[in-house]
N, C-alpha and C positions, 0 to 999 in steps of 0.2 A: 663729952656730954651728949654731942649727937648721936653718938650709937646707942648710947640708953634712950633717949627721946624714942630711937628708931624699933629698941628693941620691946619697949613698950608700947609701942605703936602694936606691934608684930603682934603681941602676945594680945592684945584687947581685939585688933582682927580678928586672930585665929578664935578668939572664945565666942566673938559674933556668930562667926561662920558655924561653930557648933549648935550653939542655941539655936539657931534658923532652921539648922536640918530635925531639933528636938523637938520644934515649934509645927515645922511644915509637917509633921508625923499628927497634929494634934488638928487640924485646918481641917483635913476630912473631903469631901470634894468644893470644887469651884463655883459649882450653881448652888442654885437656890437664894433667898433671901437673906439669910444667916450669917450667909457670907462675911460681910462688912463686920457685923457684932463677932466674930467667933476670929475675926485678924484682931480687930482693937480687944479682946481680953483673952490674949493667947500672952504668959506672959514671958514665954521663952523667946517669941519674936520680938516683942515690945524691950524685952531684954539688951538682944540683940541687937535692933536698933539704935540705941542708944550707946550702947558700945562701939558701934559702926562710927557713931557720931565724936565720942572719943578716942578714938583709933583716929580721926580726923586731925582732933586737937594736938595731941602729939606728933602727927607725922608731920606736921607746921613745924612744929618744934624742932625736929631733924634736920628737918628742910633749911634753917634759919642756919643750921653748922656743916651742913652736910652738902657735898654736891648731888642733884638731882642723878647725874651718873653713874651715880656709887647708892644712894639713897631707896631710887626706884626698883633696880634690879634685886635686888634686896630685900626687899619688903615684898614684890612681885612671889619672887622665887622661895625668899625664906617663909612666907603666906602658907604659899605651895607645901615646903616640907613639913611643918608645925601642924598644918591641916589635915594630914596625910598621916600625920602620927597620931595626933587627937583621933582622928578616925579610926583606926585601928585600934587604939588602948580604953575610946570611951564607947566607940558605935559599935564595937566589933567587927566591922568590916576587915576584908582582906584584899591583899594585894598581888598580881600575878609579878613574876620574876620580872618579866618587859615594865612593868610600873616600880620596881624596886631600881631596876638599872635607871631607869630616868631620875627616879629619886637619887641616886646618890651623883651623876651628874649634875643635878638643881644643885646639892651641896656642894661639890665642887666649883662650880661658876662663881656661886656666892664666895668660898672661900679665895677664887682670885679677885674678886672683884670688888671685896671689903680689903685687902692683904695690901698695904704699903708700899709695903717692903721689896716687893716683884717689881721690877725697871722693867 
Protein backbone atom coordinates (compact mmCIF):
# COMPACT_ATOMS: atom_id res chain seq x y z
CA UNK A 1 0.00 0.00 0.00
CA UNK A 2 2.98 2.24 0.34
CA UNK A 3 3.78 2.37 -3.16
CA UNK A 4 0.41 3.47 -3.98
CA UNK A 5 0.39 6.24 -1.24
CA UNK A 6 3.91 6.92 -3.04
CA UNK A 7 2.51 6.75 -6.46
CA UNK A 8 -0.14 9.11 -5.65
CA UNK A 9 1.88 11.14 -4.10
CA UNK A 10 3.99 11.35 -7.47
CA UNK A 11 1.14 11.86 -9.78
CA UNK A 12 -0.59 14.98 -7.64
CA UNK A 13 3.14 16.48 -7.55
CA UNK A 14 3.62 16.08 -11.04
CA UNK A 15 0.04 17.78 -11.93
CA UNK A 16 1.04 20.77 -9.29
CA UNK A 17 4.24 21.16 -11.02
CA UNK A 18 2.10 21.57 -14.43
CA UNK A 19 -0.53 23.90 -13.23
CA UNK A 20 2.21 26.27 -11.79
CA UNK A 21 4.24 26.55 -15.06
CA UNK A 22 0.21 27.12 -16.84
CA UNK A 23 -0.30 29.50 -13.98
CA UNK A 24 3.09 31.34 -14.09
CA UNK A 25 2.27 31.95 -18.16
CA UNK A 26 -0.83 33.92 -16.79
CA UNK A 27 1.11 36.19 -13.78
CA UNK A 28 2.45 38.65 -16.40
CA UNK A 29 5.15 40.65 -14.79
CA UNK A 30 6.34 41.07 -10.99
CA UNK A 31 5.74 44.71 -10.49
CA UNK A 32 3.13 46.71 -10.10
CA UNK A 33 0.36 46.63 -7.71
CA UNK A 34 -1.79 43.78 -9.23
CA UNK A 35 0.53 41.68 -8.32
CA UNK A 36 -0.98 40.20 -5.16
CA UNK A 37 -4.84 40.21 -6.86
CA UNK A 38 -3.63 38.56 -10.29
CA UNK A 39 -1.41 35.41 -7.73
CA UNK A 40 -4.82 35.01 -5.48
CA UNK A 41 -7.17 34.61 -8.75
CA UNK A 42 -4.85 32.87 -10.97
CA UNK A 43 -6.57 29.51 -10.70
CA UNK A 44 -4.10 27.16 -12.20
CA UNK A 45 -1.66 28.25 -9.20
CA UNK A 46 -4.30 28.29 -6.48
CA UNK A 47 -4.88 24.78 -8.18
CA UNK A 48 -1.63 23.80 -7.85
CA UNK A 49 -1.23 24.74 -4.62
CA UNK A 50 -3.41 22.78 -3.15
CA UNK A 51 -2.31 19.84 -4.92
CA UNK A 52 1.21 20.55 -3.46
CA UNK A 53 -0.71 20.32 -0.27
CA UNK A 54 -2.01 16.85 -1.14
CA UNK A 55 0.93 15.55 -2.59
CA UNK A 56 1.82 16.38 1.07
CA UNK A 57 -0.84 14.17 2.57
CA UNK A 58 -0.09 11.24 0.87
CA UNK A 59 3.56 11.21 0.84
CA UNK A 60 2.93 10.93 4.92
CA UNK A 61 1.11 8.13 3.91
CA UNK A 62 4.14 6.27 2.08
CA UNK A 63 6.31 7.44 4.60
CA UNK A 64 4.21 5.54 7.43
CA UNK A 65 5.06 1.89 5.08
CA UNK A 66 7.87 3.01 3.43
CA UNK A 67 11.52 3.56 4.31
CA UNK A 68 12.54 7.22 3.72
CA UNK A 69 15.55 5.45 1.64
CA UNK A 70 13.59 3.95 -0.77
CA UNK A 71 10.51 6.62 -0.56
CA UNK A 72 12.49 9.83 -1.09
CA UNK A 73 14.64 8.92 -3.96
CA UNK A 74 11.65 7.99 -5.63
CA UNK A 75 9.48 10.55 -5.43
CA UNK A 76 12.68 13.02 -6.05
CA UNK A 77 13.69 11.24 -9.27
CA UNK A 78 10.23 9.62 -10.34
CA UNK A 79 8.89 13.78 -9.90
CA UNK A 80 11.73 14.23 -12.17
CA UNK A 81 10.70 11.84 -15.06
CA UNK A 82 6.71 12.33 -14.90
CA UNK A 83 7.46 16.04 -15.11
CA UNK A 84 9.62 15.63 -17.96
CA UNK A 85 7.04 13.74 -19.79
CA UNK A 86 4.12 15.94 -18.85
CA UNK A 87 6.34 18.49 -20.39
CA UNK A 88 6.81 17.31 -23.43
CA UNK A 89 3.12 15.61 -24.13
CA UNK A 90 1.21 18.74 -22.49
CA UNK A 91 3.76 22.12 -22.82
CA UNK A 92 5.21 20.84 -25.88
CA UNK A 93 8.57 21.44 -24.93
CA UNK A 94 11.47 19.32 -26.12
CA UNK A 95 14.34 17.70 -24.91
CA UNK A 96 18.09 17.50 -26.26
CA UNK A 97 19.60 13.75 -26.35
CA UNK A 98 22.00 14.89 -23.04
CA UNK A 99 18.54 15.37 -21.11
CA UNK A 100 17.06 12.04 -22.52
CA UNK A 101 20.15 10.17 -21.38
CA UNK A 102 19.77 11.57 -17.97
CA UNK A 103 16.25 10.64 -18.14
CA UNK A 104 16.59 7.22 -18.69
CA UNK A 105 19.36 6.97 -15.88
CA UNK A 106 16.59 8.81 -13.33
CA UNK A 107 14.60 5.59 -14.50
CA UNK A 108 17.10 3.36 -13.97
CA UNK A 109 18.14 4.36 -10.30
CA UNK A 110 14.46 4.37 -9.55
CA UNK A 111 14.21 0.98 -10.89
CA UNK A 112 16.98 -0.27 -8.48
CA UNK A 113 16.13 1.37 -5.95
CA UNK A 114 12.32 0.61 -5.57
CA UNK A 115 13.52 -3.48 -6.81
CA UNK A 116 13.71 -5.94 -3.76
CA UNK A 117 14.75 -8.32 -5.21
CA UNK A 118 18.53 -7.09 -6.10
CA UNK A 119 20.93 -8.21 -2.85
Amino acid sequence: MGYVFLGIALALNATANVLLKLGAADVGSLAGPSLIGRLVTNYYLLAGLALFALNVVFYVLALTRLNLSIAYPIMMAGGVAIIIAASILLLQETLTIRQLIGLSLLIVGIVLVADRSIA
